[in-house]
C-alpha positions as CSV (number, residue, x, y, z in Angstrom):
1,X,-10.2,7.4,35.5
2,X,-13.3,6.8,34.1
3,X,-14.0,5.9,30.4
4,X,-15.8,8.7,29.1
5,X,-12.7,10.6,30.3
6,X,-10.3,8.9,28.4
7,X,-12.4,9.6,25.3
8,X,-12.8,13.3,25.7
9,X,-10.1,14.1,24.1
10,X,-10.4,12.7,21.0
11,X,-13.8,13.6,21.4
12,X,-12.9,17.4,21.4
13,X,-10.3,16.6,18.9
14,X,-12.9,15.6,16.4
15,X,-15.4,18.4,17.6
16,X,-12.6,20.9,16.8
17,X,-12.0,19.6,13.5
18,X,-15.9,19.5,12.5
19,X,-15.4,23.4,13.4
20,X,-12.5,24.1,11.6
21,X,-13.8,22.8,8.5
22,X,-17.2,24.4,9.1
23,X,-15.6,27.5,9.3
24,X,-14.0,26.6,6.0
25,X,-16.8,26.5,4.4
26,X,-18.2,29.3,5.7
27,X,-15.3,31.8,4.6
28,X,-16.2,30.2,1.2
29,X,-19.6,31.6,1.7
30,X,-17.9,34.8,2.7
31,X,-16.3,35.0,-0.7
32,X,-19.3,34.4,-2.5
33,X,-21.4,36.7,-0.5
34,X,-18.1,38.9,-1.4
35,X,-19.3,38.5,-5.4
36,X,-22.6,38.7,-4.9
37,X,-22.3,41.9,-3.0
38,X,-19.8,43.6,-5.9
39,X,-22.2,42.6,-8.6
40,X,-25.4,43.8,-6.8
41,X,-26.7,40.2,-7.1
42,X,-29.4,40.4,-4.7
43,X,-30.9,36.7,-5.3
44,X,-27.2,35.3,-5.1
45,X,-26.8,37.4,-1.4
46,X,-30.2,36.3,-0.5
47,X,-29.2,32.3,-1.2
48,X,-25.4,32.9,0.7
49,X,-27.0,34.7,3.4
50,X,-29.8,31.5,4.1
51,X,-26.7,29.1,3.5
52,X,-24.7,31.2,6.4
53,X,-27.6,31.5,8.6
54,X,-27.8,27.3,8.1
55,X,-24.3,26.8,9.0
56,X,-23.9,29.2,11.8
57,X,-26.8,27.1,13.4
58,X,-24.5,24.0,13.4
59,X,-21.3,25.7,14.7
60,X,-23.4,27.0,17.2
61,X,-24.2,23.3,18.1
62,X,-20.6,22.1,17.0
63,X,-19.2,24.7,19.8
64,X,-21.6,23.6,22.4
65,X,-20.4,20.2,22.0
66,X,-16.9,21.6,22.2
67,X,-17.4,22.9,25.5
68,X,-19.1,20.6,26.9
69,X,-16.5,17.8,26.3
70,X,-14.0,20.7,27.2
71,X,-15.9,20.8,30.9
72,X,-15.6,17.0,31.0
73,X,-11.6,16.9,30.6
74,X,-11.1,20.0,33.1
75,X,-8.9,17.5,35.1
76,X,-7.0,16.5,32.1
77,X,-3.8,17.8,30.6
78,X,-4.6,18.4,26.7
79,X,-2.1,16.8,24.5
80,X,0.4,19.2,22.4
81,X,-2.1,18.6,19.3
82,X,-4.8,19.2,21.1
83,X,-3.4,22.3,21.9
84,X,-2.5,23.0,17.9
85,X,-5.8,22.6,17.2
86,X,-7.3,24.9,19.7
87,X,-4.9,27.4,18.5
88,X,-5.6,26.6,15.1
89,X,-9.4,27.0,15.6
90,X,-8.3,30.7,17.3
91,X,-6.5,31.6,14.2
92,X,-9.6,30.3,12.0
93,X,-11.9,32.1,14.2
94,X,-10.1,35.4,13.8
95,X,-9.5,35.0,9.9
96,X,-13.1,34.3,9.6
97,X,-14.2,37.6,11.9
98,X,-11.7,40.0,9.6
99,X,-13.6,38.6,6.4
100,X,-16.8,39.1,7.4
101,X,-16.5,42.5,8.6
102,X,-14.9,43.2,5.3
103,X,-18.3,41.8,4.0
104,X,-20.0,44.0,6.4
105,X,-17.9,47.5,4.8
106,X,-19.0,46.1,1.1
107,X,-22.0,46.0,2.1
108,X,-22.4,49.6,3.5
109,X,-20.7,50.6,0.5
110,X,-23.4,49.2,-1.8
111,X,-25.9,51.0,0.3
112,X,-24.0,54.2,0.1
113,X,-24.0,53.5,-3.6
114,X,-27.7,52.7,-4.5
115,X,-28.9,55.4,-2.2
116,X,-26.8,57.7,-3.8
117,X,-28.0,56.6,-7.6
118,X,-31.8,56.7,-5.9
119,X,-30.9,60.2,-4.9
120,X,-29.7,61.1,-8.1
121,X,-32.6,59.3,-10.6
122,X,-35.4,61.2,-7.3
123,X,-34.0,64.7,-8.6
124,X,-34.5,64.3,-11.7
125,X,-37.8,62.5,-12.9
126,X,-37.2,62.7,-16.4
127,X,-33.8,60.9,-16.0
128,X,-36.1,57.6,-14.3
129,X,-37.8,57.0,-18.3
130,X,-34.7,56.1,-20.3
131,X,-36.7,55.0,-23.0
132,X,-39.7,56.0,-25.1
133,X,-43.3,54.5,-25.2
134,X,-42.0,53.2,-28.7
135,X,-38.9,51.5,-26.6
136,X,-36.0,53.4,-28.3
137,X,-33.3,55.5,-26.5
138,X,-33.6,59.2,-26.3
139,X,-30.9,61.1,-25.7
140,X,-31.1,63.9,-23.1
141,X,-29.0,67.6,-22.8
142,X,-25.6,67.4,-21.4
143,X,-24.9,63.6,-22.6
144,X,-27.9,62.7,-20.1
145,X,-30.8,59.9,-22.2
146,X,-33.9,60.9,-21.6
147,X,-37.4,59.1,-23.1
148,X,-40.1,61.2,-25.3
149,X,-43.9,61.0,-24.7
């Protein structure tokens, strides 16, 4: 046996838990693209979405890694926490997945949302100037405010 093969395995120990806590953090940014998406906070999505893209490029490499060591050991019998790990990683991977398709429904939600307010302030162009030219608030029939000339 050869004496990069005796390392693999802790080798793709450690290159699992680089992953696992990689995909920590990036159910944390789940969470906060969760806030950002409830509050309409487009610059805080914007900034989550640029930190995801960021991380996603390193578990892409992190997983690489993973497999490549993985091809290395083929011959080798992985140890029982080896084996916890992997399964752990399987668990994080699908926790993760549910989360961000939950983002994924938010975020059609908020589109249904603002298209239907668009549609609604497009019908009605006087319901667009909520204020007048002197900046106070004009109310408009049926409870509706409405801006003067």
């Amino acid at each position: 046996m050869s004496t990069a093969s005796q390392h693999t395995p802790t080798e793709t120990a450690s290159s699992i838990h680089r992953l696992l806590q990689k995909l920590e953090a990036f159910r944390a940014l789940l969470l906060e693209e969760q806030d950002a998406i409830r509050s309409l906070s487009f610059g805080q999505f914007t900034s989550v979405t640029q930190r995801k893209s960021q991380l996603l490029d390193e578990m892409r490499g992190l997983e690489q890694q993973r497999r490549h060591e993985a091809t290395q050991s083929a011959g080798l019998l992985p140890s029982p926490s080896l084996k916890q790990q992997e399964a752990d990683l399987v668990v994080a991977i699908g926790h993760t997945d549910r989360l961000n398709r939950f983002n994924a429904a938010l975020i059609g939600q908020s589109l249904e949302f603002l298209q239907g307010t668009l549609r609604l302030w497009q019908r009605s162009p006087q319901s667009a100037a909520l204020y007048s030219s002197s900046g106070t608030v004009v109310a408009g029939p049926i409870g509706m405010v409405r801006a003067k000339g």
